[in-house]
N, C-alpha and C positions, 0 to 999 in steps of 0.2 A: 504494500500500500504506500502510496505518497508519503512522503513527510509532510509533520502538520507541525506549525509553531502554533506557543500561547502565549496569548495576549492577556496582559494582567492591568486593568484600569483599578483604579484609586478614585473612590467620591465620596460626599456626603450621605445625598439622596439618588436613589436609582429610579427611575420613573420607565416601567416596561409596556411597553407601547409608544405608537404614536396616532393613534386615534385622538374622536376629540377628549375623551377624559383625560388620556396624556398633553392633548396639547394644552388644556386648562391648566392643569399641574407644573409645567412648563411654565406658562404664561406668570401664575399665582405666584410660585416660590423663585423664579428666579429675580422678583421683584424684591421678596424678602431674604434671599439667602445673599443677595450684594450688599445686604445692610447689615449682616454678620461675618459675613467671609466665608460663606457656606458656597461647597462647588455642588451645582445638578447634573445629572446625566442621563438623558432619556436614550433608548433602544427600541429601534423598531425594526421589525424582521422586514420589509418595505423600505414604502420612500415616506416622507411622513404628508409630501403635497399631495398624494392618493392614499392613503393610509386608511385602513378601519371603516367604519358601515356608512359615513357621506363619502367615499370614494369618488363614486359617480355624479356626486351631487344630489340636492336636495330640492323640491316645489315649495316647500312649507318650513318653517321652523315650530315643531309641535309644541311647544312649552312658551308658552308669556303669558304668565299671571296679569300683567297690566293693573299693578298695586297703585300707583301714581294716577291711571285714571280713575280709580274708585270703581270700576266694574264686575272685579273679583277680592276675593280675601285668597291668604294661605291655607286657612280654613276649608273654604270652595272646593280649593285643588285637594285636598287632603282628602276630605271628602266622596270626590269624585274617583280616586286612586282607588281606596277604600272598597268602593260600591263596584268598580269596575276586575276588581284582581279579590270579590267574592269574599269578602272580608279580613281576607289573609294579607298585609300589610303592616310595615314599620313606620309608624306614622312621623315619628320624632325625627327619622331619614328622610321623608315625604314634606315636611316642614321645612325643615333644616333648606333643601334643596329650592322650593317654592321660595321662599322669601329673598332668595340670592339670585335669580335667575332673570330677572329684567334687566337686571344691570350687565348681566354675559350678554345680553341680546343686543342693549345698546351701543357693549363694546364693539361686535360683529358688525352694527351700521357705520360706527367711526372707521374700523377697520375698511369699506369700503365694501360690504355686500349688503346690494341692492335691496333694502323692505321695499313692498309694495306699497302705494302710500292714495289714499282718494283724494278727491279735491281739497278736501278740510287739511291736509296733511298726516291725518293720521294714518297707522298701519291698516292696511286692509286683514280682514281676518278671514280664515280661510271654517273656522270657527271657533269655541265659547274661546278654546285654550292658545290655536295655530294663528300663527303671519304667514301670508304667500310671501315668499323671497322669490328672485330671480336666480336661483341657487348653482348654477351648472360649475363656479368656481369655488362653493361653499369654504371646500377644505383647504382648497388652496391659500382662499386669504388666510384662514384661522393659521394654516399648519406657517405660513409665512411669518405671522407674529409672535408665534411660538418658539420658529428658531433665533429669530432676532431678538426677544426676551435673553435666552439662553445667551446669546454671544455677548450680550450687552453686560452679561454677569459673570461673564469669564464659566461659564458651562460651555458643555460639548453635545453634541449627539451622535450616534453613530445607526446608520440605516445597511439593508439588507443583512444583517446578526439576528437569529434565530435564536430565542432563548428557550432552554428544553428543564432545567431545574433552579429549582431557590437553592441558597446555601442556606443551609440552619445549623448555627454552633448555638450547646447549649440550650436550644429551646428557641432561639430569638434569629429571626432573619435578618441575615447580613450579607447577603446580594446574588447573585445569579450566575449562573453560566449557560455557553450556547455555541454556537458556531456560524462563521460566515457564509452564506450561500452563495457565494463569490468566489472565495479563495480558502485554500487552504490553512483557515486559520480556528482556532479553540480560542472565545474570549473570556474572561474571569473578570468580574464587575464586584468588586467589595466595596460595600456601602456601610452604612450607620445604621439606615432606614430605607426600606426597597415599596415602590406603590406600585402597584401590578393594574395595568388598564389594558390589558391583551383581547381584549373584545368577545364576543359569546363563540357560539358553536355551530355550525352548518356541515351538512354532510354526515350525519349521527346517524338519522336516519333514511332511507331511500328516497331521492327525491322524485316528484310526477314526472321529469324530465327524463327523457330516455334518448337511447342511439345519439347521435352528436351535439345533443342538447345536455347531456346527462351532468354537466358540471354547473347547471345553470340552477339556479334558486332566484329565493326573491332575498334573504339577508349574502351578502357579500361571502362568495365561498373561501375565501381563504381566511374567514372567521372558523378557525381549527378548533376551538375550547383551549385555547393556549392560557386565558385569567380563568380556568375551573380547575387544570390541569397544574398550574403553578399553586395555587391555594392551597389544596386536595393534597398533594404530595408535600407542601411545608405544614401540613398539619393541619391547617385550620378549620376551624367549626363550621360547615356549611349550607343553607338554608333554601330552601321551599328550592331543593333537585328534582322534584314533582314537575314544577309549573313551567312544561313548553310553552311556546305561542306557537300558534298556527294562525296567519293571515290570513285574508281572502283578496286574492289579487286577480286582476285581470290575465285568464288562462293564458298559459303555454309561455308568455311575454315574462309573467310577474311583474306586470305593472301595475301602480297604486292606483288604488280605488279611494281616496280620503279627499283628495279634489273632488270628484265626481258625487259625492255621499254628501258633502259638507257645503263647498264653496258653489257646485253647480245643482245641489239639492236632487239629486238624481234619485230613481227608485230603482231596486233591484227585483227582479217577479221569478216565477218560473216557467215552464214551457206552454204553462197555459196563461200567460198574462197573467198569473195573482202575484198578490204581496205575499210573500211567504210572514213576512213581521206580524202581518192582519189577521190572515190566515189559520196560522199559528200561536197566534196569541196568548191563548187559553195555559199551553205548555209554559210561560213565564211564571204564572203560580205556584208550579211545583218548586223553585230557584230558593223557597226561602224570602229574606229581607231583599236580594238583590234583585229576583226577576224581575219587578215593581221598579228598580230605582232607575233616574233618567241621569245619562243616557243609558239604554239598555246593556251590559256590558258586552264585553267584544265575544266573550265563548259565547253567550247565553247568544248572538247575531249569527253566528256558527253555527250552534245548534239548530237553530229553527229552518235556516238553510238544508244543512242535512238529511234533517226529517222529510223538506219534498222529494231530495235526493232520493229518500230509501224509499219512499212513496209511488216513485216513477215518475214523479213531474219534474225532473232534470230534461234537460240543464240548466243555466242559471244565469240570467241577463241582465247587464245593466242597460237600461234603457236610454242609453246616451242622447241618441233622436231627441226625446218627450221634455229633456231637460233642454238640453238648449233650445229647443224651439217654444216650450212654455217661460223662459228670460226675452228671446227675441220678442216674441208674441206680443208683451209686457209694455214694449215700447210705444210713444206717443203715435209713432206715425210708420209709413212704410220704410221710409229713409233709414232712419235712427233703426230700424229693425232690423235692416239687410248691414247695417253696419255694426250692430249689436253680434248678429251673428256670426261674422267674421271674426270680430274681437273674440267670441266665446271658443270658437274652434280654433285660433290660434294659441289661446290656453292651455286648449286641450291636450294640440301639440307638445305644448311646452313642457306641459307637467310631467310625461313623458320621457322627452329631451332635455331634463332639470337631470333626472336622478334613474331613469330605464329604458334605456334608448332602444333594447331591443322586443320593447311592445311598442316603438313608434314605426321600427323595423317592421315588424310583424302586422300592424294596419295597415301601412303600405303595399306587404307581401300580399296580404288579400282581399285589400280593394275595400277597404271598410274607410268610408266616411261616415263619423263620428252622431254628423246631422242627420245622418237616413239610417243608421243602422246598427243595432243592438251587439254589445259585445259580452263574449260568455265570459263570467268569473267563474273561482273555483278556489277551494280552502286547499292552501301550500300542503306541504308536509311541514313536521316538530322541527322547532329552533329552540335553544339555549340561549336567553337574553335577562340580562336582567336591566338594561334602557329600554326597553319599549313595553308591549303590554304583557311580557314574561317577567320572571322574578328572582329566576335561578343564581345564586351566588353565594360569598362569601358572606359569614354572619358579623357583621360589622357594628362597632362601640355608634351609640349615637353622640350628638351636643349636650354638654354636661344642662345649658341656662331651658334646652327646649324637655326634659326630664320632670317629671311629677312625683311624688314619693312612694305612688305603687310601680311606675316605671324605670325608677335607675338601677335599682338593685338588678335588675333583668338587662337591660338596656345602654348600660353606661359603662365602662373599665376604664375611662383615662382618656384617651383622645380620638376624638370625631373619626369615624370611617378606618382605624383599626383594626385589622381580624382579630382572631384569638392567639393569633403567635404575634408575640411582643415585637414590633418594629416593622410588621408588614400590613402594606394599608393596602385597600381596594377600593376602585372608581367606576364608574359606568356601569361598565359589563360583568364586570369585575365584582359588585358588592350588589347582594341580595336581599330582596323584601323592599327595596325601595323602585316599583315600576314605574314608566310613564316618565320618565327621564327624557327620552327621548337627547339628540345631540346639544341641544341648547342647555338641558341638565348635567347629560353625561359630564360638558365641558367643567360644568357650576361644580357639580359633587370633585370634579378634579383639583378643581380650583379650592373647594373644601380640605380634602386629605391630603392634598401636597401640604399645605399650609401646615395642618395640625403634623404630619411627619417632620415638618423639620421643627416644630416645639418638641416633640419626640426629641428629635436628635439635640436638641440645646439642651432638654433633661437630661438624657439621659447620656450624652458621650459615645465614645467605641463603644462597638460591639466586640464579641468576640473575634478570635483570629482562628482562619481558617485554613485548616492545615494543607499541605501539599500534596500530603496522599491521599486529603478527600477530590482535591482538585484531580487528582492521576485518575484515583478511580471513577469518577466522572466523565471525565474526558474519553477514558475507555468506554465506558457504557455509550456511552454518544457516537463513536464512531463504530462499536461493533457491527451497525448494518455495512460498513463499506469492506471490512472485512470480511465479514460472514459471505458476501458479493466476492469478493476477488480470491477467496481461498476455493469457494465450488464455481466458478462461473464455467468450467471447462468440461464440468461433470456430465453438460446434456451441451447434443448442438442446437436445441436454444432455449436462450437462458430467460424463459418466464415459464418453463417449466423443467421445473431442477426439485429434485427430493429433498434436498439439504435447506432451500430459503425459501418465502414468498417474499414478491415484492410489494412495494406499498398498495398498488390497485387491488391487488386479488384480498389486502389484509381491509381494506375499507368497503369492500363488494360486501364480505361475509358477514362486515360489522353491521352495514345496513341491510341486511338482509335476514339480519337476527331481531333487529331492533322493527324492522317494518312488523315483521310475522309475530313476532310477540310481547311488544312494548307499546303496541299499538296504532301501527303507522297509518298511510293512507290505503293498505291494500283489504287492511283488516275495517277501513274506516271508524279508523282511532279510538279502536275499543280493543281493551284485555282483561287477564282477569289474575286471579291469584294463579292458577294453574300456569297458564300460558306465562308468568312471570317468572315462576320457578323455572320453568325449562330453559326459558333466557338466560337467567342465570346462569344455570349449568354452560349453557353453549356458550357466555363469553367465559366462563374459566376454563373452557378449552379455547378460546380465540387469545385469554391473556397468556397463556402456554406459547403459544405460538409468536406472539411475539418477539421473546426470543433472536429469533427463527429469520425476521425479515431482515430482508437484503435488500443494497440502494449500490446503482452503480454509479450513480454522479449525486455532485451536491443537493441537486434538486429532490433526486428519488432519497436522498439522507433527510430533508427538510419532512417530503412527503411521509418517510416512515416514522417521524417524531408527532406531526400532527396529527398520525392516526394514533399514535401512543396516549395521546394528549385527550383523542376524541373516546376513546377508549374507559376514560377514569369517568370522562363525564357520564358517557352512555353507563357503564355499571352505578356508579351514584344515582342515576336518574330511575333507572329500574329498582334497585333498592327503596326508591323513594316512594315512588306510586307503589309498591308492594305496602310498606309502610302505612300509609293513608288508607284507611280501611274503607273509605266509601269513595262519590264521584263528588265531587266539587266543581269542576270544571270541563261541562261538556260541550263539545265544540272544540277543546284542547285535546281531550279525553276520556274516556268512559270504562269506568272498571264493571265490565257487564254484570259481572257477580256482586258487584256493592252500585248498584245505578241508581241511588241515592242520596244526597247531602242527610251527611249528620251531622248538624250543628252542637249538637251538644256535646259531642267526643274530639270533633275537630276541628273546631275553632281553635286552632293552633299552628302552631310552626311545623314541621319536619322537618328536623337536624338532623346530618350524618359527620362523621369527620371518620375518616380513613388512617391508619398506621401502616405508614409505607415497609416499617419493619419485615411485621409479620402477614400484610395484604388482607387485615382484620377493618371489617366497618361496624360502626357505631351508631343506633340511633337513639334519637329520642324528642320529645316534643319541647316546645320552648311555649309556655302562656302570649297570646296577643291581647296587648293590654294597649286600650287606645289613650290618647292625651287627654280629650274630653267625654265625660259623660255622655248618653243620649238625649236624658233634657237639655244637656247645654249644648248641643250640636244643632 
């Protein structure tokens, strides 16, 4: 095998990612680590101007409370978290976040991306929570201002580095290692205090996309569960591994349906013209507190869909037609109408063209004008998110001042957004029970735990010193796929089928292909049951055998075999999880057929697991959800 140097970096703070909770973090502390002499140093396995789930760009920015114009409280948004993630939520995360997030948004318009703005000057809203932006350069600006923070503070960053483990001396995270996808090189990142914003998970389980579409989803696929996979193996306490999302996007494309629902008021029906919402109505009663609560949440909008699906009134329309032409209609005269309608279809475009260019592709490919003709949606396959309406992540310290005295003793250990291993924080995707972040949060909550890690690090000093033969055998484990590769590659004349390795694809085929059939994917239509969970079990502790096993013959397929490593911890955490949870909570996410019930009274609670990388032993147990305010006072 080649020879490989290692590279040994020196810093304060590690910030792993460069999405937006890393660029926040970025942003936040390299402001205050100049004013102490504190060095930062973000990592992103990327570039950070395309980095993480705004990649592509964005139509909307989901999160502006709009506190200054008196039209929402932090209350509202809590609230609405709350009602919509089914009562399982960290409200004091949920607050904490809300109350800091106009002002990320502000900074975004200084920064120089476009809010949409009506004649009065205010933001257009795309609804109660979203701004339309003109988004196609979102990340570029943010990730711009991120690196210029950093240099202006004498910090660095370093892009295309792949980070595959935490260091943990003693109990306490003290930085990372990983390797170039570039060159052959092993980096060693020793820090004080390490924040992990590596973004959620795609690809866990089988996506609808098949034959030369089959890398395609609707969250960003090189979101590998790299912040599940870093937590999970340094230890940490980690919560609600239960709570996929499953979107509803416009089919085959993945493109967003939240313009179309919100800003263009559009109706969704089924193949016979009804409203499934109307319809179905009735099925909202069974939900509990939440089926009732407005807006209806996103599983309980899922479900009712499904139900026509299993009915035989599939497929499932958005009636694009009826909406713009019921806005054009609207207009004083003919004039204004025919130019109303242009405006509204160049929108259409755009929203598209902001953040999923290939459902703009794909109306093109087939002749679909927006004005004449209904486009089919359809609920994705399971992501691991915990910014958007998933929840999945790290069980994170709340804000000591937003705590009540039945909440901190639960809720609180010392500094904001914290896991349970001392010195390692989590952001965005990264830190769990706090949904509905979306990037405009992601940024905020970065912007939070960067902060509180470097009071961390002013507390506390060094960490521990990490030895050279944990780094060796690290570094080993890291490379053995390239080994494992170059010691059998000669054993068959060809080499994707050899006895001795698998390569990365055949080890991600099996993984979603366990997780589809019995963790509930789209084939089973996202229902399992305790049975069907046990035997998953069983088949990934022959898929974790195998791992071992895989082989990468260039840096890419060494990258590839780590992210399935990575996807690997999350999917076993996840099926543990909804084992765990004895009833359904979340259908339209998921449906435990054998418990097709909410029970409030047993589960109104968390699901924790934390894993010992030791001995490959997991852990569960419940955490009480204790809200900030009463229901009288709510």
């Amino acid at each position: 095998m080649t020879e490989w140097k290692t590279v040994v970096v020196e810093t304060d703070l590690l910030i792993c990612g460069g999405g937006m909770a890393a660029c926040g973090a970025a942003v936040e502390t390299a402001h205050w680590a100049k004013q102490r002499g504190l060095k930062v140093t973000l990592v992103d396995k990327a570039a950070v101007d395309r980095s993480g789930a705004v990649a592509m760009g964005l139509s909307a920015i989901n999160l502006y409370v709009d506190l200054n114009g008196g039209k929402n409280t932090v209350r509202d948004y809590v609230d609405y978290v709350r009602n919509d993630l089914m009562g399982i939520t960290r409200e004091d995360l949920v607050a904490n976040i809300a109350r800091h997030v106009d002002s990320t948004v502000h900074m975004f318009e200084k920064w120089g991306l476009p809010i949409w703005k009506d004649e009065k000057g205010q933001y257009v809203h795309e609804g109660r929570w979203q701004v339309m932006i003109s988004g196609e350069s979102y990340k570029a600006i943010v990730a711009e201002a991120a690196k210029k923070a950093l240099a202006e503070a004498g910090g660095e960053y370093f892009e295309r580095v792949f980070l595959t483990h935490p260091l943990v001396v003693d109990g306490r995270c003290v930085g990372a290692i990983g390797f170039s996808v570039r060159e052959n090189t092993i980096y060693v990142f020793k820090a004080k205090a390490v924040l992990t914003a590596m973004g959620g998970a795609v690809h866990v389980f089988k996506p609808r996309s098949t034959g030369e579409g089959i890398g395609r989803s609707w969250y960003p696929p090189f979101n590998s569960a790299g912040s599940a996979a870093f937590t999970i193996t340094a230890g940490a306490e980690m919560t609600c591994q239960e709570v996929r999302f499953v979107p509803v996007r416009f089919k085959d494309g993945y493109g967003p349906v939240g313009a179309w629902f919100l800003l263009f008021k559009a109706i969704a029906t089924n193949a016979l013209g009804e409203d499934y919402m109307a319809t179905n109505d009735a099925e909202l009663d069974k939900w509990g507190p939440y089926g009732r609560a407005k807006p209806t949440p996103a599983n309980l909008r899922n479900w009712l869909m499904m139900l026509d699906i299993q009915k035989g009134k599939g497929p499932i329309y958005m009636q694009t037609g009826d909406a713009i032409n019921n806005i054009s209609k609207a207009m004083p005269d003919e004039k204004s109408a025919r130019k109303k309608l242009k405006e509204l279809e160049n929108e259409a475009w755009e929203d598209f063209l902001d953040m999923t260019i290939a459902q703009a592709l794909l109306w093109a490919a087939t002749n679909v004008e927006p004005d004449k003709k209904p486009s089919e949606i359809m609920a994705c396959e399971p992501y691991f998110i915990g910014s958007h309406s998933g929840a999945s992540g790290a069980w994170v310290s709340g804000p000591k001042d937003l705590q009540t005295a039945e909440t901190e003793s639960e809720y609180f250990w010392g500094y904001a957004n914290m896991t349970t291993v001392p010195g390692l924080f989590a952001a965005g995707d990264a830190s769990g029970a706090s949904s509905h972040k979306f990037s405009s949060g992601s940024f905020t909550e970065g912007r939070i735990a960067g902060k509180s890690a470097l009071a961390f690090i002013v507390d506390k000093g060094n960490g521990a010193t990490v030895s050279d033969a944990q780094i060796a055998a690290l570094a080993a484990e890291i490379l053995q796929p390239l080994a494992t590769f170059e010691k059998h590659r000669d054993d068959t004349t060809d080499p994707d089928i050899n006895p001795s390795y698998l390569r990365p694809k055949q080890f991600m085929s099996r993984l979603q292909k366990v997780m589809d059939e019995y963790a509930g994917g789209v084939s089973t239509q996202l229902a399992t049951s305790k049975a069907q969970l046990e035997k998953g079990l069983e088949l990934l502790a022959f898929l974790r055998e195998d791992a071992s096993k895989l082989g990468a013959e260039t840096l890419h397929e060494l990258m590839r075999c780590w992210e399935n490593r990575h996807r690997l911890l999350q999917a076993e955490a996840h099926m543990r999880s909804v084992l765990f949870r004895d009833e359904t909570r979340w259908p339209g996410y998921y449906v435990r057929s054998d418990k097709p019930a909410m029970d409030q009274a047993n589960w109104l609670a968390f699901c924790n697991t934390k894993y010992n990388r030791e001995t490959g032993q997991w852990t569960m147990v419940k955490r009480p959800v204790k809200y900030l305010t009463s229901d009288s006072e709510r």
